[in-house]
C-alpha positions as CSV (number, residue, x, y, z in Angstrom):
1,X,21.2,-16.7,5.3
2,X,19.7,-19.8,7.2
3,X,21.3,-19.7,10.7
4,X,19.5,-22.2,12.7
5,X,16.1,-24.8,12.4
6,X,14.7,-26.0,15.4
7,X,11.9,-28.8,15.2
8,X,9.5,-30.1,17.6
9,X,7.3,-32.8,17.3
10,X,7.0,-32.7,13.0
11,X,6.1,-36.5,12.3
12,X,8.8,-38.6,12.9
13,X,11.1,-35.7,14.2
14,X,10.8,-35.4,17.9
15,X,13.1,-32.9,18.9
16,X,15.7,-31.0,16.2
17,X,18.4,-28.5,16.4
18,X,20.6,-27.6,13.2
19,X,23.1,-24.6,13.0
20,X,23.6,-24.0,9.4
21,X,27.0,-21.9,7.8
22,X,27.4,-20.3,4.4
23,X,28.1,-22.0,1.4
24,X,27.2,-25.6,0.0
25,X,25.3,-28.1,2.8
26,X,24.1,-31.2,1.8
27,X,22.0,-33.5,3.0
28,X,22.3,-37.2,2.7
29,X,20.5,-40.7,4.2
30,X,18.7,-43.8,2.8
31,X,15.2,-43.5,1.0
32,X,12.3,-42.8,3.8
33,X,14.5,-42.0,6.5
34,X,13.1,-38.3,6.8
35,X,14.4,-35.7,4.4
36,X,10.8,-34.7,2.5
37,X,9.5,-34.3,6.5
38,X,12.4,-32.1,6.9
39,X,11.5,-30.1,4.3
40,X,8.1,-30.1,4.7
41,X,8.6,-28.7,8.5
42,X,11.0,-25.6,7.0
43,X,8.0,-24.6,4.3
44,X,5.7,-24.6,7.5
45,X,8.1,-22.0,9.4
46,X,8.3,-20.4,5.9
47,X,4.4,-20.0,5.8
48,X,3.6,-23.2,4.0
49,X,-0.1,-25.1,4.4
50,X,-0.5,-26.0,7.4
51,X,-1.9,-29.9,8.0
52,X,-2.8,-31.2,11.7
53,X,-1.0,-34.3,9.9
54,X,2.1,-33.1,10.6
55,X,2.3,-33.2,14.6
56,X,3.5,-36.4,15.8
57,X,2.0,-38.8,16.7
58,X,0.5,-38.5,20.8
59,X,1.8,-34.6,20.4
60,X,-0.7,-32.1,21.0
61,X,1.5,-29.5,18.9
62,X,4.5,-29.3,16.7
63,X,6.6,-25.7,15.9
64,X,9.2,-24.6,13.7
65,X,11.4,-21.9,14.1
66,X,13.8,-20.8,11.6
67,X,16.8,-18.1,12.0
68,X,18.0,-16.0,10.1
69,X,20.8,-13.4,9.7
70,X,20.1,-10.8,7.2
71,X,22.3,-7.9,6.1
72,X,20.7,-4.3,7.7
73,X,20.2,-3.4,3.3
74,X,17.6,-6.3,2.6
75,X,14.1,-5.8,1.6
76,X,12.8,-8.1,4.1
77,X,13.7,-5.6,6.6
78,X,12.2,-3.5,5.3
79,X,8.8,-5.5,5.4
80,X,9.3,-5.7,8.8
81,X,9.0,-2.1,9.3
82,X,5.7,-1.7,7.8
83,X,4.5,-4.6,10.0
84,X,5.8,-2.7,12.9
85,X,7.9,-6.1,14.2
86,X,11.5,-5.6,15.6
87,X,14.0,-6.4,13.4
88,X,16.8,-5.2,15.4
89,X,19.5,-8.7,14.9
90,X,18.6,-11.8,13.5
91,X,14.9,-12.5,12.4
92,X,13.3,-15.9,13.6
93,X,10.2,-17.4,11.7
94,X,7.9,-19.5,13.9
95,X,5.2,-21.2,13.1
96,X,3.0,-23.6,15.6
97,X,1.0,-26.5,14.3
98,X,-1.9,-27.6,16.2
99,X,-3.2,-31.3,16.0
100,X,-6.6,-29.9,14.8
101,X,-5.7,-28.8,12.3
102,X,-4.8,-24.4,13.4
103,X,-2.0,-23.0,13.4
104,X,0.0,-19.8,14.4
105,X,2.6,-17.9,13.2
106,X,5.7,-15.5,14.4
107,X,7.8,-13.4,13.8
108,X,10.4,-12.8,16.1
109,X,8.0,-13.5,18.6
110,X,5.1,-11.2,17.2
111,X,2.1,-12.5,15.9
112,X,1.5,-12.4,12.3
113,X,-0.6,-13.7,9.7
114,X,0.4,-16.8,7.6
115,X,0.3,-14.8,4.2
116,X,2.4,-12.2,6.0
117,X,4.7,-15.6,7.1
118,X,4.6,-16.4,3.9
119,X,5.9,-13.0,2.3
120,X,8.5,-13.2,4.9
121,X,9.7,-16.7,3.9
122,X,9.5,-15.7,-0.2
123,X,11.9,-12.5,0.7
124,X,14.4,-15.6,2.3
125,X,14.4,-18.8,1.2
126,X,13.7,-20.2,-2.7
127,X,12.9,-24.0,-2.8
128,X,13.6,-25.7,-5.6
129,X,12.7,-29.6,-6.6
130,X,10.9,-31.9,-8.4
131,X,7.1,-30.7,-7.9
132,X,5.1,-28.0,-8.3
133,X,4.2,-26.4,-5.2
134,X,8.4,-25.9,-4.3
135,X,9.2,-24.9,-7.7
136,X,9.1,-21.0,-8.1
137,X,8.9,-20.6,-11.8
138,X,6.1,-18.1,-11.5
139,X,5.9,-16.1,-15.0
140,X,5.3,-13.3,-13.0
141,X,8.6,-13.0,-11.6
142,X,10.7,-13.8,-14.8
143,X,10.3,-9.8,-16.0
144,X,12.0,-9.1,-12.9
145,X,14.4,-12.0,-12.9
146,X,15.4,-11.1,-16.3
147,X,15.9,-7.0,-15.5
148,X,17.9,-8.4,-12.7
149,X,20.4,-10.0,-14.7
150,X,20.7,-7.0,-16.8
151,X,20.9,-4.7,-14.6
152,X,17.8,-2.8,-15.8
153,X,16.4,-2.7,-12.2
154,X,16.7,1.1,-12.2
155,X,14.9,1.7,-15.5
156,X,12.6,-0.6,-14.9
157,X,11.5,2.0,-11.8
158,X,12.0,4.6,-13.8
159,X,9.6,3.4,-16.7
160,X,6.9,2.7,-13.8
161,X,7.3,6.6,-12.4
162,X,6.8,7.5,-16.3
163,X,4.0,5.2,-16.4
164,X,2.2,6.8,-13.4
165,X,2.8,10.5,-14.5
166,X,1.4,9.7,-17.7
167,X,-2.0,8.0,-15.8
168,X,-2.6,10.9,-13.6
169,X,-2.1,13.7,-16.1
170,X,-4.7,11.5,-18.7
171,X,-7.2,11.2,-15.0
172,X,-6.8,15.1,-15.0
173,X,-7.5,15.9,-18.5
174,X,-10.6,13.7,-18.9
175,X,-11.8,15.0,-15.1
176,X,-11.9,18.7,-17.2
177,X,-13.1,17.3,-20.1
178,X,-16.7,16.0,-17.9
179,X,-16.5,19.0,-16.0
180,X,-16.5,21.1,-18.8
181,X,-19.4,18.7,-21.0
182,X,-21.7,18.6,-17.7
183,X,-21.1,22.5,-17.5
184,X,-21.9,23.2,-21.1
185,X,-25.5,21.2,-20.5
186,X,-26.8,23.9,-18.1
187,X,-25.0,26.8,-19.7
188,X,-28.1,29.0,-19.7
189,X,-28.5,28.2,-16.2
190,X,-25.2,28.5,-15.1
191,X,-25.0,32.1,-16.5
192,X,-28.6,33.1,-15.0
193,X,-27.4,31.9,-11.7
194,X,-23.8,33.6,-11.5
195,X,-25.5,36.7,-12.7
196,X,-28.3,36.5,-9.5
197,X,-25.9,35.5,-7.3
198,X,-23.5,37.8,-8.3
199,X,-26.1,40.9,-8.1
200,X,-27.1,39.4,-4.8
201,X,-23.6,39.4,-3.4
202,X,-24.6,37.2,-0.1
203,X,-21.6,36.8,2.8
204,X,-20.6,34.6,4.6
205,X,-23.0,34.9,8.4
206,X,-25.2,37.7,7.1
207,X,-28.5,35.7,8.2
208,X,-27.2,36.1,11.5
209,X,-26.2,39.9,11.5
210,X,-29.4,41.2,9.7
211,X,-31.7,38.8,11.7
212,X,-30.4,40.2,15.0
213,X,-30.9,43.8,14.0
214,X,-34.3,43.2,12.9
215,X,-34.9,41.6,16.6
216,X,-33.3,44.4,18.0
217,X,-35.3,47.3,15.4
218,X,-38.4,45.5,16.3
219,X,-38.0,45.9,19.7
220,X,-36.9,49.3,19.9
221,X,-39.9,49.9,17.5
222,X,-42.8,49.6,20.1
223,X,-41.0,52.0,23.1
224,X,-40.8,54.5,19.8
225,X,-44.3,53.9,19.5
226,X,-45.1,54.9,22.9
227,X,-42.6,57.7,22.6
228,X,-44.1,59.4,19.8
229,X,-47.9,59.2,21.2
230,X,-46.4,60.9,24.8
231,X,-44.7,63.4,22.7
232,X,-47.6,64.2,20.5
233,X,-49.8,64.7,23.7
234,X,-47.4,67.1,25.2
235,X,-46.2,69.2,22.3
236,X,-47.8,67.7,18.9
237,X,-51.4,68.3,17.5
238,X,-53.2,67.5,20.7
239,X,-50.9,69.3,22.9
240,X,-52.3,71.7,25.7
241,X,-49.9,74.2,25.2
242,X,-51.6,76.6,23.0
243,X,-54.8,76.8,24.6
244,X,-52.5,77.4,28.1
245,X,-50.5,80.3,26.5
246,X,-53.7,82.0,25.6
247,X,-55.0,81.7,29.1
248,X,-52.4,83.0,30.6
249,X,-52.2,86.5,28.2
250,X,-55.6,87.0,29.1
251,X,-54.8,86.9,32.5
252,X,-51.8,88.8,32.3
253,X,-54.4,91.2,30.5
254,X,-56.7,91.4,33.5
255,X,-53.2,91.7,36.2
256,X,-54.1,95.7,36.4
257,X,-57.1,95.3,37.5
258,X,-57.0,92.7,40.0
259,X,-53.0,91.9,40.5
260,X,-53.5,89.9,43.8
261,X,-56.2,87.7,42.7
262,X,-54.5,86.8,38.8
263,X,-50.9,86.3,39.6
264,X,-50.6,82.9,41.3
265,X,-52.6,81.8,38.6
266,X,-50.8,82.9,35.8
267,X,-47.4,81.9,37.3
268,X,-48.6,78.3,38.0
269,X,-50.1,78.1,34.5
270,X,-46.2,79.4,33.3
271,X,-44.7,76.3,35.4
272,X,-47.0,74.0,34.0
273,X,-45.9,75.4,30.5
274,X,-42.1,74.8,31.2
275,X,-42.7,71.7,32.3
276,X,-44.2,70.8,29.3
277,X,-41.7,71.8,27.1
278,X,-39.4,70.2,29.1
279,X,-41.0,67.0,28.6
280,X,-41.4,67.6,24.6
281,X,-37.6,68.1,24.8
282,X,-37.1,64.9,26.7
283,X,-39.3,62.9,24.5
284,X,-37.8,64.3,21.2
285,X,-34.2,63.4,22.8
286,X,-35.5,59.7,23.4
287,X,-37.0,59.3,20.1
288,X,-33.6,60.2,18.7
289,X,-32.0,57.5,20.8
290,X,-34.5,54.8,20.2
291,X,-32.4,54.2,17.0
292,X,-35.2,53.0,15.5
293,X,-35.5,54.0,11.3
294,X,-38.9,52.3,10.0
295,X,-36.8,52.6,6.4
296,X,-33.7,50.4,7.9
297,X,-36.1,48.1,9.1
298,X,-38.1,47.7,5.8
299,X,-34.3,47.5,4.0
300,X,-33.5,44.6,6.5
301,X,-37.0,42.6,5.7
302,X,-36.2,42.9,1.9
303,X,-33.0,41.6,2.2
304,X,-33.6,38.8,4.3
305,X,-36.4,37.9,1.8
306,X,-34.2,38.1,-1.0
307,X,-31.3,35.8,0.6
308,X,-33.8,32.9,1.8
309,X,-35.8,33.2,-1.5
310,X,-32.1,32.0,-3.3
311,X,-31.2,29.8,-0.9
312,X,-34.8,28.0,-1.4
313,X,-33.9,28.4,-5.3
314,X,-30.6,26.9,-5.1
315,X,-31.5,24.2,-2.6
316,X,-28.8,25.5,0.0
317,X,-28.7,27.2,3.3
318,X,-28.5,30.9,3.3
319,X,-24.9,30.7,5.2
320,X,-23.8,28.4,1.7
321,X,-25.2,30.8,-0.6
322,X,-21.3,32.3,-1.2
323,X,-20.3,28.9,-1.6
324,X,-22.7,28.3,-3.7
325,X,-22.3,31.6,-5.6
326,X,-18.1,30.5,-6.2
327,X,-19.4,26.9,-7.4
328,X,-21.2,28.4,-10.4
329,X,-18.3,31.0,-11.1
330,X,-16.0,28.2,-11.4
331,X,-18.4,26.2,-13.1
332,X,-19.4,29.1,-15.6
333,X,-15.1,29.9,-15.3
334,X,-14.9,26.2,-16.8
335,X,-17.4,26.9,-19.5
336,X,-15.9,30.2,-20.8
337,X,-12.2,29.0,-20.3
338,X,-12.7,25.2,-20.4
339,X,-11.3,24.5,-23.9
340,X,-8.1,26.4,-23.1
341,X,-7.6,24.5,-19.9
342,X,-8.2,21.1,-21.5
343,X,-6.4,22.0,-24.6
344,X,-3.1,22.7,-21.5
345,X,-4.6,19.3,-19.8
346,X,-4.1,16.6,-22.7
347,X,-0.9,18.6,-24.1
348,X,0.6,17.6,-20.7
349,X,-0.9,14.1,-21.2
350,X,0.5,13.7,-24.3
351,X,3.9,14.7,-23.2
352,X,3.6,12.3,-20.4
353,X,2.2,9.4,-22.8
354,X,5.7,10.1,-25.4
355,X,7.6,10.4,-22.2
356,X,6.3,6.9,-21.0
357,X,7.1,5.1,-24.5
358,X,10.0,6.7,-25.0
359,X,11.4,4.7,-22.1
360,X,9.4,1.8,-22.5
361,X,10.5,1.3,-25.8
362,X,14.3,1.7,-24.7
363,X,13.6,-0.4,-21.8
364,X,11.7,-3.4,-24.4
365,X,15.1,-3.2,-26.3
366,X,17.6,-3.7,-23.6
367,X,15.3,-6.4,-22.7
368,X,15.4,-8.4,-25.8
369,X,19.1,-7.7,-26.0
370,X,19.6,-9.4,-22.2
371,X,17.3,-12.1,-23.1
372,X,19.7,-13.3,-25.6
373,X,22.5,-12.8,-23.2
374,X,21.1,-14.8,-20.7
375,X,19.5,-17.5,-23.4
376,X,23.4,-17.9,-24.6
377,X,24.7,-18.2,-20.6
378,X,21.9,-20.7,-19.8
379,X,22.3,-23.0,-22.3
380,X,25.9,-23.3,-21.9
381,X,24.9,-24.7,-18.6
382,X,22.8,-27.4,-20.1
383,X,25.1,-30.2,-22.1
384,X,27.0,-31.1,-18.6
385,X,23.6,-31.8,-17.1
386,X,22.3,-33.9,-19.7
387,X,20.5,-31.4,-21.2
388,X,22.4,-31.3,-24.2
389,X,19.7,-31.7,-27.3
390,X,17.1,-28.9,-24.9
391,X,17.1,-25.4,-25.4
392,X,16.5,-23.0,-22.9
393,X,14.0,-20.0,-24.7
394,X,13.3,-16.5,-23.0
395,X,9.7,-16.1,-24.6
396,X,9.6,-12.7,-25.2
397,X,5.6,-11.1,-26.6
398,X,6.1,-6.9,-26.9
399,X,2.5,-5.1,-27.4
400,X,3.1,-1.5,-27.7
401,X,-0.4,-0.9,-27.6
402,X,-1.3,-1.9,-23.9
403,X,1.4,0.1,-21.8
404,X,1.8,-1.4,-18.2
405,X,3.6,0.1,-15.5
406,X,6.6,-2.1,-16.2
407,X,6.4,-2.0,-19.4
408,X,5.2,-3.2,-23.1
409,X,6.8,-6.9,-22.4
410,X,5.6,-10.0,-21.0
411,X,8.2,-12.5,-20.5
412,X,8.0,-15.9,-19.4
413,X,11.0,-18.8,-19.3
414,X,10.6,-21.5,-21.9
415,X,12.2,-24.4,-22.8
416,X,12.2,-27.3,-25.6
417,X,13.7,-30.3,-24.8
418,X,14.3,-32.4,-28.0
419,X,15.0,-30.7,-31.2
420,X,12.4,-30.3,-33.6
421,X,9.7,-29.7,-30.6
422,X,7.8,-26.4,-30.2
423,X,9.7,-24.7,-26.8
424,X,7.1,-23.9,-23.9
425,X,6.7,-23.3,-20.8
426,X,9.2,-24.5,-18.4
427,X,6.8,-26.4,-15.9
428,X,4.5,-27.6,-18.7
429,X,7.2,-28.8,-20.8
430,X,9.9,-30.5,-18.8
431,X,9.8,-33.7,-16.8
432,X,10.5,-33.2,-12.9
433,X,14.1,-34.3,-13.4
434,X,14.8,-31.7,-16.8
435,X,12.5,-28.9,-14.8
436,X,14.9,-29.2,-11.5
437,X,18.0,-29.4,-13.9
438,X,16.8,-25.8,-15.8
439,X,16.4,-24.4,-12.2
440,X,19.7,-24.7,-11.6
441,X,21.1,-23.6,-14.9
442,X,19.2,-20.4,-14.7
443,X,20.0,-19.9,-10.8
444,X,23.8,-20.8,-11.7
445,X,23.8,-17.8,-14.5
446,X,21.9,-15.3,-12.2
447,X,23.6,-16.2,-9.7
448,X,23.2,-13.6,-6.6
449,X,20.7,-11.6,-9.0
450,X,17.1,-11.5,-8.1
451,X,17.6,-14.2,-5.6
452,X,16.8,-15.3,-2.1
453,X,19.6,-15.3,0.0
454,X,19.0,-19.4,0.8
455,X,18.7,-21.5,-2.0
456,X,16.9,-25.0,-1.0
457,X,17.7,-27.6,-3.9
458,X,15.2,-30.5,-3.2
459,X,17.0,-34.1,-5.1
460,X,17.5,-32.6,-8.2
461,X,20.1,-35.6,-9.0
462,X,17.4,-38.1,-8.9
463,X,17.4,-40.2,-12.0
464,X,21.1,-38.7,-12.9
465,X,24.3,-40.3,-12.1
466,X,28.7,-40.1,-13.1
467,X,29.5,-37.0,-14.8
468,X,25.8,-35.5,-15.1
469,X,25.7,-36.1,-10.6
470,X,29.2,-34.2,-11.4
471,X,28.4,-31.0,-13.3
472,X,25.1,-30.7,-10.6
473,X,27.6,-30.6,-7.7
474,X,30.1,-28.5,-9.2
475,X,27.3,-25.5,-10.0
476,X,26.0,-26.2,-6.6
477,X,29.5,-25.4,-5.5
478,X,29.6,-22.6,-7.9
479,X,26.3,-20.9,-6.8
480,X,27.6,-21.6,-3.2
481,X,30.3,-19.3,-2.9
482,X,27.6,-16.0,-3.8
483,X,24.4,-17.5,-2.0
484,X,23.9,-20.5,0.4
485,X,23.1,-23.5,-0.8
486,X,21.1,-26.7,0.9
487,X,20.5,-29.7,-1.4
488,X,18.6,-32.5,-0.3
489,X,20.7,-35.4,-2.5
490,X,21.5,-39.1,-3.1
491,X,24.7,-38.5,-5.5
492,X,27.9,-38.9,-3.8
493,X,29.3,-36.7,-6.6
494,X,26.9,-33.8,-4.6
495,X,27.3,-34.5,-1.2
496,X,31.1,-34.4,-2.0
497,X,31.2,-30.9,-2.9
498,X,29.6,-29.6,0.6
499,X,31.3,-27.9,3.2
500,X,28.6,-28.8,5.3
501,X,27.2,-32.1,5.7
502,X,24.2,-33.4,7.5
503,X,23.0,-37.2,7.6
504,X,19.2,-38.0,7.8
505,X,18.5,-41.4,9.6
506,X,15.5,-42.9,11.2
507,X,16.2,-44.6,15.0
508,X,14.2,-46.3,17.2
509,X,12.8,-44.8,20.7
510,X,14.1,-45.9,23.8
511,X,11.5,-48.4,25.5
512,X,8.8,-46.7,22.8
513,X,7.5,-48.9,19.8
514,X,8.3,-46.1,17.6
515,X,10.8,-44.3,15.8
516,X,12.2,-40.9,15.6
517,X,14.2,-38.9,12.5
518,X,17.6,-37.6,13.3
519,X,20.4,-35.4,12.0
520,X,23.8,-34.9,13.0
521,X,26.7,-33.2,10.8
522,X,29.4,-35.4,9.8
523,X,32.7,-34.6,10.6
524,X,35.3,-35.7,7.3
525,X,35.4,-39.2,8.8
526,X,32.4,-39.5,9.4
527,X,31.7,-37.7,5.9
528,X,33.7,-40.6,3.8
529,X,32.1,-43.4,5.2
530,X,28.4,-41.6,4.3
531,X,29.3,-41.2,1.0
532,X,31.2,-44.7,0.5
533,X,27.6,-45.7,1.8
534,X,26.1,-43.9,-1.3
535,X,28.2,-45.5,-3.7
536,X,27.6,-49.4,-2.5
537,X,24.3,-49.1,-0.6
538,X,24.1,-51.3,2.4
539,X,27.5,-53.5,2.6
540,X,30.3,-50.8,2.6
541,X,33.5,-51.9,0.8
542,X,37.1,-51.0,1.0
543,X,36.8,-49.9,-2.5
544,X,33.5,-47.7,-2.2
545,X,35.6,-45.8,0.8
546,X,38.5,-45.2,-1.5
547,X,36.1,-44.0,-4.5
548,X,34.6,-41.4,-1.3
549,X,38.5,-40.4,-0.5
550,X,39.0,-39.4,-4.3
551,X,35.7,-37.9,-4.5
552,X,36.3,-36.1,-1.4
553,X,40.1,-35.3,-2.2
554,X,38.6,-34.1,-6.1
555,X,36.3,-31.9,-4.5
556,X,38.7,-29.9,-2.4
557,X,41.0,-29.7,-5.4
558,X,38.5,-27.7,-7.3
559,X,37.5,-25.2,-4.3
């Protein structure tokens, strides 16, 4: 609820203070004296338009603040979280007005947007009057109004979960359904490339591996090279060692005859013969550690061929050839298995869709059945406001053919006001009198359903007098004791009802050629007089002030 409004420098309002309590507070004061720039300076800290026309005059800024305590369940809270704004205790609106026309807004004492001031101030506070722009009768909201009063909140929700199962299992059967018509246009290619891929079997970082062997083959290729001419010298075709071996058996032959002069010779040239063979042994061990096999080199080349020659095929990198390779297996998975996935795809859609209609169409029936619950309680409302030839209509269209999440049903609040008429829309249909009249009808019958927690009612008594002035402040009263209630009023039949009361009047500034609004609460002396004033206008009689006691004594009779 409201707790507290502080204004500062708002037209005629130089500095303001109100602590607001539960239940019914009125307020009351002549014509002009300042209510409508009250009101219009609570929109502002509610996230109304803001209008460098409202700071007063030789101010360089007006502000606004508005309190409010809220219970730790309500929704607005919960907006708060998602804003990231403390929200621990009461919640204070702010909103500063600059004379140029900017202005800034708060909440509890963190910066926010004006549409975010604005969503706040919906969540809190329903102003209700005479024009447009403070009447909320948005069609929009009377689907939820209406599920509100029925209690079909719940299945409401549970329709909309219905709704968006059946949307995402439909988006998952026609997603198969193009996967598998773009797969069945390269069919021939598809199966080509699984097939080549598949015989080519690439994995994942085999560039790198092969590529580094072949540096490392390549390498080890040229000290083989060398190897193999060194060993060929020593023990291959070329070699010495045959012609040496035959020297030295003819020496050996010729040892008889000349022992002395043969022997060193022969024994060097069997030295030089070991060594040779030593060095042939060396050489063939080196040639076996070389690791070099011309074969595994020529293997490596192919391969590394092969795998760049698909990835240039299948415009891809040789290290997304696998992926590659899996993306046409699915795709070829999709063409071979396709129709049996998407058969299993738009079953489950079409159990979703049933699902979905099943509940909207349970849902559209309870509907119809609270709209004529709640087109019977509002009209009962209507003759003791002098609305007894209108109609109140809950226009009610059903197309089972366009499924929304919330529902098949768009509802909007009509009314007809003289028998015989076509019933329409509330705000097109009813004067500014009738329209503020139906408000309260329809708040009266939903009560604390659907509803702000602060119900502003902006003079809907004007034109209205006696019993009609009445009935308005006894559902006031009424609505009071679930929600609170400010009306803005000229019937003393209203004001008497309150449990609050403020008076509005416009006084002059000290030593200043201007004026200033103010506002003070009445206490019940104070209370009588004001309304006494009401009934005789300027002059005050003794008989106006007894007509205020037994108003006043009449309304806390009935409480």
């Amino acid at each position: 609820m409201l707790a507290a409004l502080s204004i500062r420098d708002i037209v005629l309002i130089e500095r303001l203070d109100l602590a607001f309590q539960p239940g019914l507070t009125v307020l009351t004061g002549e014509t002009g004296a300042g209510k409508s720039i009250l009101l219009d300076a609570f929109t502002l800290a509610l996230g109304g338009r803001g209008d460098g026309s409202l700071v007063r005059q030789g101010a360089a800024q007006g502000q606004v603040s508005a309190e409010f305590d809220l219970p730790l369940d309500h929704p607005v809270r919960a907006l708060l979280a998602d804003a990231g704004i403390d929200d621990e205790g009461a919640l204070v609106l702010r909103r500063v007005q600059h004379a140029d026309g900017r202005t800034r807004a708060f909440a509890n004492d963190q910066p926010v947007s004006a549409q975010m001031l604005r969503t706040l101030g919906r969540g809190l506070v329903e102003i209700h009057g005479q024009h447009d722009d403070r009447a909320l009768v948005d069609p929009a909201s009377h689907r939820t109004l209406l599920d509100a009063y029925g209690g079909l909140t719940e299945l409401a929700r549970a329709v909309a979960e219905r709704w968006r199962d059946w949307k995402g299992a439909r988006k998952e059967a026609d997603a198969e359904a193009a996967r598998l018509t773009e797969a069945a246009k390269e069919a021939d290619y598809i199966r080509h490339a699984v097939e080549e891929l598949g015989a080519l079997s690439p994995e994942p970082g085999e560039e790198e591996r092969l590529a580094g062997r072949r540096t490392e083959m390549m390498r080890f290729e040229k000290i083989a090279t060398d190897l193999a001419e060194a060993q060929d010298a020593v023990g291959g075709a070329a070699s010495p060692v045959p012609a040496l071996a035959a020297a030295v058996r003819r020496l050996e032959r010729r040892a008889g005859e000349a022992e002395a002069l043969v022997r060193p010779a022969v024994e060097a040239i069997d030295q030089a013969l070991n060594a040779l063979e030593t060095a042939t042994n060396l050489l063939n061990a080196a040639l076996a550690e070389a690791d070099f096999d011309p074969h595994e080199l020529e293997r490596i080349e192919e391969r590394l061929f092969g795998l760049r020659a698909a990835a240039r095929k299948y415009h891809c990198t040789v290290d997304d050839l696998p992926l590659t390779a899996a993306r046409f297996a699915d795709a070829l998975d999709a063409l071979d298995h396709g129709a049996e996935r998407l058969k299993a795809l738009e079953s489950k859609a079409s159990e979703a869709e049933a699902a979905y209609r099943r509940a909207a169409a349970d849902l559209s029936a309870r509907r119809r059945a609270t709209a004529a619950e709640l087109d019977a309680a509002v009209n009962a409302e209507l003759p003791p406001l002098k609305l007894e030839r209108a109609q109140f209509v809950t226009d009610f269209q059903a197309d089972e053919s366009d499924g929304q999440a919330d529902g098949y049903d768009r509802i909007e609040f009509w009314v007809r006001t003289n028998p015989g008429t076509r019933p329409g829309p509330m705000m097109k249909v009813a004067s500014g009198g009738e329209l503020a009249r139906f408000l309260l009808a329809l708040k009266v019958v939903l009560a604390d359903k659907g509803s702000a927690p602060t119900l502003v009612f902006d003079e809907i008594d004007t034109g209205v007098g006696g019993a009609v002035a009445d009935a308005i402040g006894a559902r006031l009263a009424r609505l009071a004791r679930r929600v609170q209630v400010v009306a803005v009023t000229h019937a003393p039949q209203v004001a008497a009802r309150a449990g609050n009361h403020f008076r509005i009047a416009k006084e002059p500034l000290p030593d200043l050629d201007q004026v200033a609004t103010r506002v003070a609460p009445l206490a019940p002396a104070h209370r009588r007089e004001e309304i006494a004033r009401m009934l005789s206008g300027a002059e005050i009689t003794s008989e106006a002030r007894a007509a205020a006691e037994r108003l006043l004594k009449g309304a806390e009779s009935v409480k």
